[in-house]
N, C-alpha and C positions, 0 to 999 in steps of 0.2 A: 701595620704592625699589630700583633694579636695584645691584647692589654692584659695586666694577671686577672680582671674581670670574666674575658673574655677566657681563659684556662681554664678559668673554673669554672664556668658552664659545662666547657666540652667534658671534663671529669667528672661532672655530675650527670651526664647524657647521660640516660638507661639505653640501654640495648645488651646483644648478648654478650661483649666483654663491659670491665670492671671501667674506672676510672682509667683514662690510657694515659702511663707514666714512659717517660724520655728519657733516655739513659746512654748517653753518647758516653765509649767505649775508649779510655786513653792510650791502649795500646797505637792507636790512628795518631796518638797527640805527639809534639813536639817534648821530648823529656827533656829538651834543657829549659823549656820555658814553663812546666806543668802549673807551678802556682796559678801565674797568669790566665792559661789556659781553663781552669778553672772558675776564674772568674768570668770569663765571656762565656762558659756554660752557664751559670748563674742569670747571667745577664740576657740569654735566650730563651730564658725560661724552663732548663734543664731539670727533671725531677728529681733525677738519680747520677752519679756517675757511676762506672762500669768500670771495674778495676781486675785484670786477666790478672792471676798468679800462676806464672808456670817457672818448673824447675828443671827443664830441661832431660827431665827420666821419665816421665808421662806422655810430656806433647816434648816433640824437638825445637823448643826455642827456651830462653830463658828474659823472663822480663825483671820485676822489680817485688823488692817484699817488704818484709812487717818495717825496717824503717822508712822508706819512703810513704808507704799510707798513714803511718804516722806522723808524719811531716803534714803530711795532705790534710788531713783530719785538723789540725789546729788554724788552715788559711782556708777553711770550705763549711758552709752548710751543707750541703748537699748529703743526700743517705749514701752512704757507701753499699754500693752492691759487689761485692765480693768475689769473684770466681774463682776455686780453687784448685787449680789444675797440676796438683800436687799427685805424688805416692803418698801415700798413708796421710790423709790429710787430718787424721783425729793427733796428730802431734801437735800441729799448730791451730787448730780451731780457737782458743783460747789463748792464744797470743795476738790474732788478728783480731778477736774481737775485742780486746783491750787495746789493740793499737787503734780502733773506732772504725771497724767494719759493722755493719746495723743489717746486711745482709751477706749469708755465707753459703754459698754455691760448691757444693763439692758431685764427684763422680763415684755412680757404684763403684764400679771395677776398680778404682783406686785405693779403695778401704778395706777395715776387714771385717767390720760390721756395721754395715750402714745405718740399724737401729738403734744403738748403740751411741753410734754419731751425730744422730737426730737428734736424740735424746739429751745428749751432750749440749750440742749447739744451742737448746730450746732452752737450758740448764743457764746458760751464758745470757739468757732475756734479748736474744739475737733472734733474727727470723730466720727462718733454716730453707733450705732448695737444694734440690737435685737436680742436675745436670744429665742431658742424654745425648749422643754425638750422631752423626747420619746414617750409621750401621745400628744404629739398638732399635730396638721395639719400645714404642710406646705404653704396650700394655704392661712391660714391667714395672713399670711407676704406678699402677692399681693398686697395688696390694701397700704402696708407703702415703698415698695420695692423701691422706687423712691425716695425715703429722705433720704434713707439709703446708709454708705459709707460699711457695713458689716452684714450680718445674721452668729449666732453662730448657730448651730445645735448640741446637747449635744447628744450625742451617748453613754452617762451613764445616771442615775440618779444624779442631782446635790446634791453634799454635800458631797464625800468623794473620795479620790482617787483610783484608784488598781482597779476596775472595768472592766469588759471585754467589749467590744465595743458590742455594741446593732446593728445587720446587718439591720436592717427597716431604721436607720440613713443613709443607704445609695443611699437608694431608693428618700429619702426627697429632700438630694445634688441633684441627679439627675432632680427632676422636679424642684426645685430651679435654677440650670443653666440654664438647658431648656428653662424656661420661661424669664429668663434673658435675653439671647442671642435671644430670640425672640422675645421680646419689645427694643431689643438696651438701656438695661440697663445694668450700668458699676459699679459691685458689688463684693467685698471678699465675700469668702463663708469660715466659718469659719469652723471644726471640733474639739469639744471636748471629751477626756473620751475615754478608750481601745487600741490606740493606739501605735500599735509596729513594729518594723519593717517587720511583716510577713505580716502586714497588710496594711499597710501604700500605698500598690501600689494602693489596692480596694479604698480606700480612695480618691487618687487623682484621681483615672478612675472618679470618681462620681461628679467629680466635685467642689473637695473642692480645695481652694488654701493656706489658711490659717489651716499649722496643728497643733492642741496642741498637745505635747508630756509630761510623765509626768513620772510615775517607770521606763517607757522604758529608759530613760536618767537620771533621780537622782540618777535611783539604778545601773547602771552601776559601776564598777570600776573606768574605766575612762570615766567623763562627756563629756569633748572634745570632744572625740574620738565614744563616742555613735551618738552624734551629726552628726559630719563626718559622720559616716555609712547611718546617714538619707537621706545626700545629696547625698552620691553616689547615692544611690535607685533614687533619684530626677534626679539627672545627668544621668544614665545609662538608664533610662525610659524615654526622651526626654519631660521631662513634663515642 
């Protein structure tokens, strides 16, 4: 069993990502049992949870919104990482960060002015991140990479879970850190979508330090304990 002793070393490893945070993804989770659910993230040592909002006119699915993470938010520590997979997400930025989203992930193409929306969100004392899907370019995120406390890089198609991980996602991480570390900018790099433990090491080689996980730990037997297995790999690989 990894002990929170033993977490905190591995987050304090140097090398070339950050601190590496856990972020299992509830779209994978059981929605009649989420409280719950929640707690056995907690209890595996869970950094973040991962919370998909989609509205059905962006991505084709529809999950859950501002009252259930507000619900969520009163039975969890955990940070709320936010994904916003809305139209026009500067509508509600400011509802989700009062309902206790601490991290708020939206898409260019969604909005109508992405600066605008940073600006906004940073306004709210929330941490702000862009989202980029398996057709965008990496280098678009240059020119905002400096407002930003995070870039999500989606290694599926957004809208539904169980998906296999898209390997061009990892090529992206890579010029992402690259240029990060060579401008002296100080950025999470997010990975979602595929994500399993066979994978999880290519993952962090690339440069991500935030990783979603999603069937790989709800569909476990034991959540906990799937969990743990991530951080060994974390802990055993000096990342």
């Amino acid at each position: 069993m990894i002990t929170a002793d033993m977490k905190g070393m591995c987050d304090m490893s140097q090398s070339k990502n950050k601190g590496i945070k856990l972020a299992p993804s509830i779209l994978s989770a059981d929605f009649g049992r989420l409280a719950h659910q929640l707690d056995l993230l907690e209890q595996g040592g869970a950094d973040y949870v991962h919370i998909d909002v989609m509205d059905g006119i962006f991505v084709p699915n529809i999950t859950i919104g501002l009252p259930v993470v507000s619900s969520l938010k009163k039975c969890s520590n955990l940070t709320f990482d936010t994904h916003l997979m809305i139209t026009r997400p500067e509508r509600y930025s400011d509802k989700f960060a009062r309902a206790g989203a601490d991290i708020i992930s939206f898409h260019f193409e969604a909005c109508d002015d992405p600066w605008r929306l940073i600006r906004q969100i940073r306004s709210l004392n929330k941490r702000v991140s862009v989202a980029i899907g398996p057709d965008e370019s990496v280098e678009r995120i240059f020119r905002y990479i400096h407002e930003l406390d995070m870039v999500l890089i989606m290694s599926v198609y957004p809208g539904f879970g169980g998906q296999s991980l898209i390997m061009s996602a990892l090529e992206k991480a890579e010029k992402l850190r690259s240029y990060a570390i060579n401008h002296n900018i100080d950025v999470d790099i997010e990975m979602d979508g595929g994500i399993n433990l066979d994978n999880v090491r290519d993952v962090l080689d690339s440069g991500v330090n935030v990783v979603v996980v999603g069937s790989a730990v709800f569909e476990a037997e034991d959540i906990p304990q799937a969990l743990r297995q991530f951080r060994e790999i974390i802990c055993r690989g000096g990342y």
